[in-house]
MDTraj code that builds the backbone (N, CA, C; nanometers):
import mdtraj as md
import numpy as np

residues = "UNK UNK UNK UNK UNK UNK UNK UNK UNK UNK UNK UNK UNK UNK UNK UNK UNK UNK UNK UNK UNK UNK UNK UNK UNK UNK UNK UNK UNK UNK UNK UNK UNK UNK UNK UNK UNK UNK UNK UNK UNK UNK UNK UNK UNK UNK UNK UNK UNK UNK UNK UNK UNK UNK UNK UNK UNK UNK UNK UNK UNK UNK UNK UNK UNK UNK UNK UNK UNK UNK UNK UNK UNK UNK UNK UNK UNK UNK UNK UNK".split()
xyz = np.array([
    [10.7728, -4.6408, 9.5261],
    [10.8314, -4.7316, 9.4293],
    [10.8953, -4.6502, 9.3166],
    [11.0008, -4.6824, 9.2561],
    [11.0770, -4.6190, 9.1915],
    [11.0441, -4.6428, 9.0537],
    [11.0309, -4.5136, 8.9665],
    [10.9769, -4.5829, 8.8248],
    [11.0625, -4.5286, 8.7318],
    [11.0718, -4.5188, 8.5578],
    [11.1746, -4.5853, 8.5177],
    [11.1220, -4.5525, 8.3594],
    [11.2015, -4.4345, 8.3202],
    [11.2140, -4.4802, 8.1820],
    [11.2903, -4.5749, 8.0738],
    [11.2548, -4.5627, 7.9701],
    [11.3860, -4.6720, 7.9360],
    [11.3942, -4.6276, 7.7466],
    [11.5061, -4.6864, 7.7039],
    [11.5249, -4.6505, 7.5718],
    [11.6054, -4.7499, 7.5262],
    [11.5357, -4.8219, 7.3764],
    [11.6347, -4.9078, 7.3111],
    [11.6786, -4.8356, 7.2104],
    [11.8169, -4.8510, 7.1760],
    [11.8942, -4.8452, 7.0797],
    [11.9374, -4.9404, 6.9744],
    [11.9051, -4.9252, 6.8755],
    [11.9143, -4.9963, 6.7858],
    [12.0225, -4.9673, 6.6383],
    [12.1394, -5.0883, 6.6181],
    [12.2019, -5.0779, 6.4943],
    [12.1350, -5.1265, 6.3707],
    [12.1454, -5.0791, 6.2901],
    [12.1251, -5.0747, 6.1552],
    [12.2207, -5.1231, 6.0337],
    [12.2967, -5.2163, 6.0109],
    [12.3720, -5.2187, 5.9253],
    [12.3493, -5.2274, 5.7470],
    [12.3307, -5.1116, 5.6983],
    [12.2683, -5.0951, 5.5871],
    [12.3250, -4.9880, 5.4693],
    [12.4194, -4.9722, 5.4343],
    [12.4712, -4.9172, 5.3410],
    [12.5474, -4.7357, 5.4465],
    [12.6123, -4.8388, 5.5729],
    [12.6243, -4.7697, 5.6586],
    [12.5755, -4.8044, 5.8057],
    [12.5904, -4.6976, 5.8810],
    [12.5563, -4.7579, 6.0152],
    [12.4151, -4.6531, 6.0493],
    [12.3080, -4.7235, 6.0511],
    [12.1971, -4.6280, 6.1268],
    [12.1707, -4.6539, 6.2678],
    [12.0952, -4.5651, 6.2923],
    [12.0511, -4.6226, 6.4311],
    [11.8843, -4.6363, 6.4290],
    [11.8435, -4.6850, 6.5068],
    [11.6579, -4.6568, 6.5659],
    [11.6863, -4.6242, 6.7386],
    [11.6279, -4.5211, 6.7429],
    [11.5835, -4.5370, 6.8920],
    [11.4320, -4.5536, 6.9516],
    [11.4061, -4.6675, 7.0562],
    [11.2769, -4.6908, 7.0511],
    [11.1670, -4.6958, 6.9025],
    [11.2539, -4.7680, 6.8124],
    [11.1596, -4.7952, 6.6900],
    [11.1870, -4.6671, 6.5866],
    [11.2401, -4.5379, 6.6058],
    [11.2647, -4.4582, 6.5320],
    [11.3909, -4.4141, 6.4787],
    [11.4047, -4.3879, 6.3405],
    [11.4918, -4.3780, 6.2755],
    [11.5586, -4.2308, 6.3058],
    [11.6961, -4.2008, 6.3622],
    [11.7741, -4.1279, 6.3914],
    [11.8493, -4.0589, 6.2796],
    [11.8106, -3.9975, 6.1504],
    [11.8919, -3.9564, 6.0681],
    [12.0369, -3.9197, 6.0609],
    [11.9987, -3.7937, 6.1336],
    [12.1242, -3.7621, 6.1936],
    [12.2424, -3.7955, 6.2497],
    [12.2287, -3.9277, 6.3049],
    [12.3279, -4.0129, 6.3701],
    [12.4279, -4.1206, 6.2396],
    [12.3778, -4.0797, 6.1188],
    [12.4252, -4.2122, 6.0526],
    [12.5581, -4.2006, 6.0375],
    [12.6132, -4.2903, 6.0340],
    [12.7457, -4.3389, 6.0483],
    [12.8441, -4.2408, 6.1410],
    [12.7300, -4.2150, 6.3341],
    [12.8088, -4.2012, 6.3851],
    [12.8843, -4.2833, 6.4752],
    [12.9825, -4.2660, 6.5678],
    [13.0347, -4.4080, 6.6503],
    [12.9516, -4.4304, 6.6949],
    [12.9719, -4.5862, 6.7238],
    [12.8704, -4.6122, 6.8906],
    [12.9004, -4.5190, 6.9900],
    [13.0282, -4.4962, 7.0097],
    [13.0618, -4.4503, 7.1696],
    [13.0363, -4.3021, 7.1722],
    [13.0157, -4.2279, 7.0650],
    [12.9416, -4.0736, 7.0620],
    [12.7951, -4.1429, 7.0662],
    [12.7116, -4.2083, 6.9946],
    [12.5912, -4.2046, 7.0626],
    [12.5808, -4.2892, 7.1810],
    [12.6347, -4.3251, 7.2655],
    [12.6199, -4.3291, 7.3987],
    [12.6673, -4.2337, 7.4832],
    [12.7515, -4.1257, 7.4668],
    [12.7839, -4.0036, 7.5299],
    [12.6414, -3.9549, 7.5052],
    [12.6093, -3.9275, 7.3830],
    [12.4351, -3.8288, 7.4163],
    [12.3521, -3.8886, 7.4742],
    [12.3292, -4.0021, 7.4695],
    [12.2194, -4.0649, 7.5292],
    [12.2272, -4.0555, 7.6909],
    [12.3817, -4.0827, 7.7267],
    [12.4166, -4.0688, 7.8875],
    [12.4187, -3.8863, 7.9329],
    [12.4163, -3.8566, 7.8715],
    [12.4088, -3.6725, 7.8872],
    [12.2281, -3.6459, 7.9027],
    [12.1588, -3.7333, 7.8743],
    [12.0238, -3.7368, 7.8932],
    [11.9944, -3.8456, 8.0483],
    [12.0543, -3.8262, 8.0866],
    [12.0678, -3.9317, 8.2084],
    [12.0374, -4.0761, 8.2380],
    [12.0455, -4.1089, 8.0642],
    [12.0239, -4.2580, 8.0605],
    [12.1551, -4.3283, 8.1114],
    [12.1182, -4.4255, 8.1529],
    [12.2663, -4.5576, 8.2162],
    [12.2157, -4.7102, 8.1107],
    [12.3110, -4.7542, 8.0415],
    [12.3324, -4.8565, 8.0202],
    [12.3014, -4.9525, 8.1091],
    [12.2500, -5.0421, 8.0530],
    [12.1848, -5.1901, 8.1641],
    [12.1667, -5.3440, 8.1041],
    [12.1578, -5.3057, 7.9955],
    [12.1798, -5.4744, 7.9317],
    [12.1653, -5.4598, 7.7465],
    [12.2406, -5.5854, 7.6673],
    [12.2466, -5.5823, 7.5031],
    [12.1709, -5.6786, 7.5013],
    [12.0893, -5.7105, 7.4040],
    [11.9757, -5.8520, 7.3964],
    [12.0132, -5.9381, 7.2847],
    [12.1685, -5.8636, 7.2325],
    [12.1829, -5.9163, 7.0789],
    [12.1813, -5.8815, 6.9452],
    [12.0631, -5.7244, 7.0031],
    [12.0376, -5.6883, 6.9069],
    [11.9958, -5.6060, 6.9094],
    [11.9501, -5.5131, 7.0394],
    [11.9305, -5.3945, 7.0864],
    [12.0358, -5.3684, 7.2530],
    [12.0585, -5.2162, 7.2540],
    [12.1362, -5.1722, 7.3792],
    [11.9931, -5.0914, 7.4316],
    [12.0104, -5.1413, 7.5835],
    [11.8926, -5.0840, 7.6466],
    [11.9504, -5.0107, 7.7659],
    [11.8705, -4.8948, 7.7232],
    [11.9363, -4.7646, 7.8374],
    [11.7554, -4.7872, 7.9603],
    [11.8427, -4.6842, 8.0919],
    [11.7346, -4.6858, 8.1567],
    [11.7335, -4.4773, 8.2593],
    [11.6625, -4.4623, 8.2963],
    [11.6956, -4.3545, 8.4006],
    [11.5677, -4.3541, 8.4746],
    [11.5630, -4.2698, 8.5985],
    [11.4472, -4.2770, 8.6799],
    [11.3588, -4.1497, 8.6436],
    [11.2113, -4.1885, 8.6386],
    [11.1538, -4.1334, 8.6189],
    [11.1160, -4.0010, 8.6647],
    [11.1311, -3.8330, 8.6409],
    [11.1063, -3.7559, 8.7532],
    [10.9872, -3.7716, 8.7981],
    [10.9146, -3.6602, 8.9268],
    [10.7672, -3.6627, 8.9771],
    [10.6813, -3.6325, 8.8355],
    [10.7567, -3.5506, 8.7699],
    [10.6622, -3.4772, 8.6430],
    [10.7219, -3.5480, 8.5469],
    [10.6718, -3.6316, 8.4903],
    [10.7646, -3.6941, 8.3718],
    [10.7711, -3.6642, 8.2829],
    [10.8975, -3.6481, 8.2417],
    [10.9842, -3.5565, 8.1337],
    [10.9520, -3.7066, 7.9638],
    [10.9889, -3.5945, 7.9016],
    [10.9784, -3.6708, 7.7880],
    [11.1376, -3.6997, 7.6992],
    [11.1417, -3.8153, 7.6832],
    [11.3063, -3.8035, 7.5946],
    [11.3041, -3.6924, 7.5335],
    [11.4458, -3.6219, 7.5330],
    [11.4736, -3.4899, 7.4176],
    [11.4481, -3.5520, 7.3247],
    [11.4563, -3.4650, 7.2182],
    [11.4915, -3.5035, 7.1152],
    [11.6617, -3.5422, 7.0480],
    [11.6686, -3.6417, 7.0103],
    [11.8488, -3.6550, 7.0530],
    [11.8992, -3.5727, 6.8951],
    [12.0227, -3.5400, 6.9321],
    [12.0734, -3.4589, 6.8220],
    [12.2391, -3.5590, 6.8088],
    [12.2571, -3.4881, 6.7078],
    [12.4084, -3.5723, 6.6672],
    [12.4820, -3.5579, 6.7433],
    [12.6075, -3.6108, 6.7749],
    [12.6780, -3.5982, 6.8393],
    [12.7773, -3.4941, 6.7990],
    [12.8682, -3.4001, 6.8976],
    [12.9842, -3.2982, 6.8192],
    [13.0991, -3.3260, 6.8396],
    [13.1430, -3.2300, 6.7966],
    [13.3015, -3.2345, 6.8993],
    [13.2926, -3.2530, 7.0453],
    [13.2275, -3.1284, 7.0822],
    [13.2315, -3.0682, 7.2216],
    [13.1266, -3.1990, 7.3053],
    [13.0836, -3.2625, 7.2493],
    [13.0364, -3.3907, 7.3531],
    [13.1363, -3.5149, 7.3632],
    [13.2556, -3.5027, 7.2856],
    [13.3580, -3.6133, 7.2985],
    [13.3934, -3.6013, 7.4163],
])
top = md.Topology()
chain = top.add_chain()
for i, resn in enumerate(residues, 1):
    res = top.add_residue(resn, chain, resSeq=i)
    for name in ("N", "CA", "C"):
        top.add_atom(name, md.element.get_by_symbol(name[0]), res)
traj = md.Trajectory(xyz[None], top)
């Protein structure tokens, strides 16, 4: 059976744009695009799978040894 991490993303609209991922506050990311933090997140082998309204929920398959989310970093140039 195939198992399955997963990660919500969360906007922030607050004197700027933050993010949360899985409940945590992303400093680094503030007021970056959406579409650079979905390049890092998909460079971590997450895939997009559904918006609830109010969160974007990523997913990827779990390895045998399960890995732990990186730690995500800002987005650069060189990930455009």
């Amino acid at each position: 059976m195939e198992k399955w991490d997963y990660l919500m993303l969360s906007l922030v609209k607050s004197y700027g744009v933050n993010y949360r991922v899985n409940g945590e506050k992303v400093a680094d990311w503030k007021d970056q695009p959406l579409h650079d933090v979905f390049n890092v997140i998909g460079k971590q082998g997450f895939e997009f799978i559904a918006y609830d309204g109010e969160n974007y929920i990523f997913k990827r398959p779990t390895a045998p040894m399960a890995r732990p989310v990186q730690p995500l970093r800002p987005p650069t140039q060189s990930d455009a």
